[in-house]
N, C-alpha and C positions, 0 to 999 in steps of 0.2 A: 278677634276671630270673626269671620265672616258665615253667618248663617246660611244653612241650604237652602234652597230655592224648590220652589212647585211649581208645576205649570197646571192651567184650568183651562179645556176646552170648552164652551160651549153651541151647542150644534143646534140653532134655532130654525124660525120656519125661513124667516129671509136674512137675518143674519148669523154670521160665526165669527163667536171672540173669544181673545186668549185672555189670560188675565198669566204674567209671571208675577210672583209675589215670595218674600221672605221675612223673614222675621228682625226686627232691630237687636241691639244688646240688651235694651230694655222693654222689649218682650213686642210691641207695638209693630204689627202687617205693616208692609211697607211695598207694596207695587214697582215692581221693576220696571214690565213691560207690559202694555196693553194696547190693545188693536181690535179694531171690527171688520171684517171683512162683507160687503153685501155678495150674499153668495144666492142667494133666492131657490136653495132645492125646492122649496111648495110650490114653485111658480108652475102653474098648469096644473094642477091638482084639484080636481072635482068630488064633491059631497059625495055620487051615484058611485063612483071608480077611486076609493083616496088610493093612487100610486104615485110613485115619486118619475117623475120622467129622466130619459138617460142622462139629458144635458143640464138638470138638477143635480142627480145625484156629481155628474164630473166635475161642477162648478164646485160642490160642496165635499168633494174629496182632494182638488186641486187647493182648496180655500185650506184645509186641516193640514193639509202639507206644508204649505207654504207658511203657516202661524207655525209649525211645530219647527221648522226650520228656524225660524225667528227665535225659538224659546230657547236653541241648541245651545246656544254662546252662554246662557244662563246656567250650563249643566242642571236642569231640573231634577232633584233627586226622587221624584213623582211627578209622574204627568197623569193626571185625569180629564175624559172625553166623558163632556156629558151630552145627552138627545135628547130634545123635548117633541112635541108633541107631534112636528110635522113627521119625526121617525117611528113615532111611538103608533100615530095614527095611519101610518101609509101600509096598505096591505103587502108592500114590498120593502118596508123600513128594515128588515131583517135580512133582505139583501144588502141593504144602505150600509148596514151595521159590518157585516160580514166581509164586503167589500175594504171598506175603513179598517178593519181590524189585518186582512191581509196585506193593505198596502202602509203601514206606517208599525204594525208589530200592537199596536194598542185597542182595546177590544172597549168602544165606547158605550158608556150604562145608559139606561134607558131610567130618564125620570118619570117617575106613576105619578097619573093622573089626581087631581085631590076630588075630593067629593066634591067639594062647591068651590070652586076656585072665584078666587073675585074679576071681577070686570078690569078689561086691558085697560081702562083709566086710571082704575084708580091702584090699580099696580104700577103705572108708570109713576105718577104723581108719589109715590112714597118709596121708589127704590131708588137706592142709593147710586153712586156710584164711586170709581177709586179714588177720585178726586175731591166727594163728597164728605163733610166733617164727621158723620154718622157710620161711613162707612165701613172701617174696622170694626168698629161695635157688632154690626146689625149682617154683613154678607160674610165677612171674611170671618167672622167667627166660628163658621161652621165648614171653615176650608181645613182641609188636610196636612197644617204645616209640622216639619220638621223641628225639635229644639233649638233652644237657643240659649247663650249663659243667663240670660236673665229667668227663663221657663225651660228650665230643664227637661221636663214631661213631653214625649213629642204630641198631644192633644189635650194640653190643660185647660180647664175649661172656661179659665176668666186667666189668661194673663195679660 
């Protein structure tokens, strides 16, 4: 038996990736499909005016399209769009949102900011990726998969 599939958007400042991902028989994330697109909606974005300019925001609606197309042949039985900060911070992100949620049916969540978030260094230096031997453990554990015969439970918390 072949387990369901999710899809994961996420809608950063210059890029947007999908990540498809399901589950094994024995219970272990397993990356279908993954992609980055450089889609650079921040591009022209100023500290005095954070908005997102028209031909960010089309890059980065044409960019969501075009991965969620990708994701189709997978039948994702959940697709989640996430936004990080260049939507969260642009005084018009909520256009960005609104826009994206009209043109694809999916209404993407907006990640909150942390109190103290750590430095782009040393965030890079210790995140994972799908390829990475950590990373089931450490990202995909907190991804929204569907059961499977090994993890019955659709959000067990260690399988």
């Amino acid at each position: 038996m072949h387990s369901p599939s999710v899809a994961i958007i996420d809608i950063g400042s210059n890029s947007i990736k999908i990540l498809v991902a399901t589950r094994s028989p024995d219970g272990r994330i397993v990356s279908l499909k993954h992609r980055t697109i450089d889609a650079r909606i921040s591009a022209g974005i100023s500290r005095s005016d954070p908005r997102l300019s028209e031909d960010g925001m089309g890059r980065g609606l044409a960019a969501i399209q075009s991965l969620l197309a990708e994701a189709a042949p997978f039948s994702p039985t959940r697709t989640v769009l996430v936004a990080t900060s260049a939507v969260r911070d642009a005084r018009n992100g909520a256009d960005f949102i609104a826009r994206v949620h009209a043109a694809t049916g999916v209404l993407p969540a907006l990640i909150l900011a942390p109190a103290r978030a750590p430095s782009r260094a040393a965030t890079a230096r210790r995140a994972p990726t799908p390829s990475s031997p950590g990373w089931s453990k450490s990202r995909a554990a907190s991804l929204p998969m569907p059961p499977s015969p090994a993890c019955p439970k659709a959000q067990p918390p260690r399988c």
